[in-house]
N, C-alpha and C positions, 0 to 999 in steps of 0.2 A: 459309291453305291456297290453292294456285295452281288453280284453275278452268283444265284445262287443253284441257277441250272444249265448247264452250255448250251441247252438243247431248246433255248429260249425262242427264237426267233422262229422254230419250225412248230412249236407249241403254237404261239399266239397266230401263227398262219391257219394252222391244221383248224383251231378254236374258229376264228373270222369264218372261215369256210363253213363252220355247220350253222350261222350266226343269218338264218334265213330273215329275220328282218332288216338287216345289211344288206342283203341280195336284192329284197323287195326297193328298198331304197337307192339301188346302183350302187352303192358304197364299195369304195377301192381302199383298200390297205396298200399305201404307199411306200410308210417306211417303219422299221423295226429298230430300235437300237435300246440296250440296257438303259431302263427308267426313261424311253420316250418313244413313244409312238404318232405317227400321223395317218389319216382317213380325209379321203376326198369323196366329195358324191357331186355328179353333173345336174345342173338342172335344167327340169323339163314339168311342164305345166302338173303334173301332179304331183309334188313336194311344193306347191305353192299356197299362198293364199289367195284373200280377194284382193289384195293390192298388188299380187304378183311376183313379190315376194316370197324369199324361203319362208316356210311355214318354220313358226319356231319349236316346234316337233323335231323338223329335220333336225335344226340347229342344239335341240338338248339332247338326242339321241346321238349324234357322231360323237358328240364331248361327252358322251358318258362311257360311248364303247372306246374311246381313243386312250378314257381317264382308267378303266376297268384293264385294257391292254396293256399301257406302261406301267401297272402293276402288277398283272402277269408278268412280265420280263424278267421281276428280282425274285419272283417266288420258287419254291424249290420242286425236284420234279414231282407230280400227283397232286397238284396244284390245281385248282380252279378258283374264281375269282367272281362276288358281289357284289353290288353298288347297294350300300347298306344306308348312303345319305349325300347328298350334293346341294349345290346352291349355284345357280347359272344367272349371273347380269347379261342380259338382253342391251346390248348397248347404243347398236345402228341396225337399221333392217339389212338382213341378208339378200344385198340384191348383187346378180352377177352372174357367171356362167358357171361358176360352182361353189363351192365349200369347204375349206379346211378347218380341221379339228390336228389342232398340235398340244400333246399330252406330255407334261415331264412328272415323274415323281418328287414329293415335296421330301417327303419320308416313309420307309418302308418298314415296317416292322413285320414281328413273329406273325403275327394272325391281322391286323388293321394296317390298311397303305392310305395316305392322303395324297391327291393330285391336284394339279392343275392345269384344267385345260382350257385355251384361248381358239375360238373358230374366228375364221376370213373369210367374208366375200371375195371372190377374185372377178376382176373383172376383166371383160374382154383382151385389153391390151396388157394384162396381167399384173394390174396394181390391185394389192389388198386394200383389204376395210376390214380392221379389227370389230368385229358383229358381237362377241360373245366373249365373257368367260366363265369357266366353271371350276368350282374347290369342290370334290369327292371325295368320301370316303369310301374305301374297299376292302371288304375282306375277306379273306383267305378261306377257301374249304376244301375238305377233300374231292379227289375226282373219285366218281363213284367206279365201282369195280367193276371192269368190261363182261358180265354176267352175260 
């Protein structure tokens, strides 16, 4: 994969950071690397359902921002990034004491990036439960001018 801004890693931080519905949800940006990102969020009775359960809100939301982020990484700088189309399998209920969303790039191209991203229940003694996964499509636009 083409590294196509060095300045990658402080991009997609800076972006997570103004990403107030991430905030609303606790959501942690864990880790950054060229074509993969990961987002944890803890749970606490409101990201739930009625069975107790992550709510599968939570669960399409990190894997879209997780799938949106690993394609910001290969974009070049003045870059910002769309979720223009996804498709999320709900596989096991998200039960557990949080949530991973781990996102790689499938391919990245000029203007359209596809991902994949896979979310985890973790549970207490810290064994996953593959809950989810998600194929996005993302694309590319400019960032608007700091006017």
């Amino acid at each position: 994969m083409q590294i196509r801004n060095e300045h990658f890693g402080e991009v997609v931080r800076a972006s997570f950071a103004r990403q107030l519905f991430m905030e609303h949800l606790g959501a942690e940006l864990t880790s950054v690397e060229p074509g993969a990102v990961q987002i944890e969020v803890p749970n606490r009775s409101a990201l739930t359902q009625q069975h107790g359960f992550f709510h599968a809100g939570v669960t399409t939301s990190i894997a879209d921002s997780a799938c949106g982020y690993a394609a910001l990484t290969l974009m070049p700088a003045g870059s910002e990034v769309l979720s223009v189309e996804f498709k999320i399998n709900l596989m096991a209920p998200g039960r557990g004491e949080r949530l991973v969303a781990r996102s790689t790039v499938v391919r990245s191209g000029r203007t359209i990036t596809v991902c994949q991203g896979d979310v985890y229940a973790v549970a207490p003694d810290g064994a996953e439960s593959h809950c989810a996964t998600m194929v996005a499509t993302m694309m590319r636009v400019e960032a608007p001018s700091p006017d």
